[in-house]
C-alpha positions in Angstrom: 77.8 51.2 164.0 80.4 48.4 163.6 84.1 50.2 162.9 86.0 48.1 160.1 90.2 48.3 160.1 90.9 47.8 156.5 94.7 47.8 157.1 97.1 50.0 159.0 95.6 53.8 159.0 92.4 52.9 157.4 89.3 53.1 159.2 85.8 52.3 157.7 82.4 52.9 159.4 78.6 52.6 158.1 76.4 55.0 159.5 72.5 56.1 159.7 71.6 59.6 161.2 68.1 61.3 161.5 69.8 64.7 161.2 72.7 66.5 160.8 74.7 64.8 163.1 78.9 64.8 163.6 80.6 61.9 164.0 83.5 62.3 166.4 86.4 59.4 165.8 88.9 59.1 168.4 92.1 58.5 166.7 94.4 61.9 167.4 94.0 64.7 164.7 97.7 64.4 162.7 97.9 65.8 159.4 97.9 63.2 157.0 94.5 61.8 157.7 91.7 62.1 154.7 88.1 61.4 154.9 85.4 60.5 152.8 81.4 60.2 153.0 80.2 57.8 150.4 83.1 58.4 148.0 83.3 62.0 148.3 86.3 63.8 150.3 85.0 66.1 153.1 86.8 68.3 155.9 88.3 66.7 159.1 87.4 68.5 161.9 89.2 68.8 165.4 87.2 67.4 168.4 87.9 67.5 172.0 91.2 68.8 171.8 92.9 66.0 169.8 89.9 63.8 168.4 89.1 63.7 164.4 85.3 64.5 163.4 83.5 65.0 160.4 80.1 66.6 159.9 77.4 63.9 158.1 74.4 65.1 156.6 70.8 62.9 157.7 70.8 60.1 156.3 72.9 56.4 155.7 76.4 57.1 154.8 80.2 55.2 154.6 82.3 57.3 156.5 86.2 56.4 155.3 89.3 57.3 157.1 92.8 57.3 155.1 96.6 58.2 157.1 98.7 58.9 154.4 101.2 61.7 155.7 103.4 63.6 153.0 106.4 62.8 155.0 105.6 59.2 153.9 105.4 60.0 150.4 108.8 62.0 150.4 110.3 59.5 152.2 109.3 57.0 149.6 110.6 59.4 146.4 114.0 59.9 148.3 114.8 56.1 148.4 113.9 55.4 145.4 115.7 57.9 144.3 119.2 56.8 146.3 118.3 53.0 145.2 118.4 54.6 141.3 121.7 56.6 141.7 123.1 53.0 144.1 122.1 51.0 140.8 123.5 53.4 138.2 127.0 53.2 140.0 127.3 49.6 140.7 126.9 49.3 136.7 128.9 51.9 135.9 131.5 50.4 138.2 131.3 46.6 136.7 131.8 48.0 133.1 135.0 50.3 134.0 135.9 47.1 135.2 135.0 44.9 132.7 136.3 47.2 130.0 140.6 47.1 130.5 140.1 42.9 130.5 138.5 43.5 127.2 141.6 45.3 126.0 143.8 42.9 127.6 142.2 40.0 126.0 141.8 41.9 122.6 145.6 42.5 122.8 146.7 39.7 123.5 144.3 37.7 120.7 146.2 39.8 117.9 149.8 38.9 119.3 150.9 42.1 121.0 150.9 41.2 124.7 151.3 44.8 126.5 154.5 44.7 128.5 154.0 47.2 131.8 
């Protein structure tokens, strides 16, 4: 049963079981983890306190392991978010600048320099 690490938090293994069988994967139990058995999304059980398992049916199988926590997800939504509102202002700031030169240089193209 050779254990494949796709990338960071994801776990492949191919496996062949006369019965059913669970397959116990120690990695600690965290929300956030998913699993799949050929394709198809199955429960993640706890196992010796702080282990991940999942029950396989006989049989050869792909068992898949995916860390994905929401906090990861929110985290992502609320940057992008602040990057958004971070480029909005810096725009809206260069044209209220950019606007009074326009003036200026419109005023002073039809002869009536503004005196302060």
């Amino acid at each position: 049963m050779p254990l494949r690490k796709l990338a960071s938090g994801q776990f492949e293994i191919e496996v062949d079981s006369e019965e059913n069988s669970v397959l116990v994967f120690s990695e600690c139990f965290a929300r956030g983890w998913t699993a799949y058995i050929d394709g198809v999304p199955t429960d993640i059980l706890a196992a010796n306190v702080c282990s991940m398992a999942v029950a396989l049916p006989p049989g050869e199988h792909k068992v898949e392991f995916y860390f994905w926590p929401s906090s990861l997800t929110w985290g992502f939504c609320i940057s992008l978010g602040m990057f958004s509102i971070m480029i909005i202002v810096v725009i809206r700031s260069a044209r209220r600048q950019r606007i009074p030169q326009l003036v200026r240089s419109e005023s002073n193209m039809s002869g009536n320099p503004k005196h302060p």
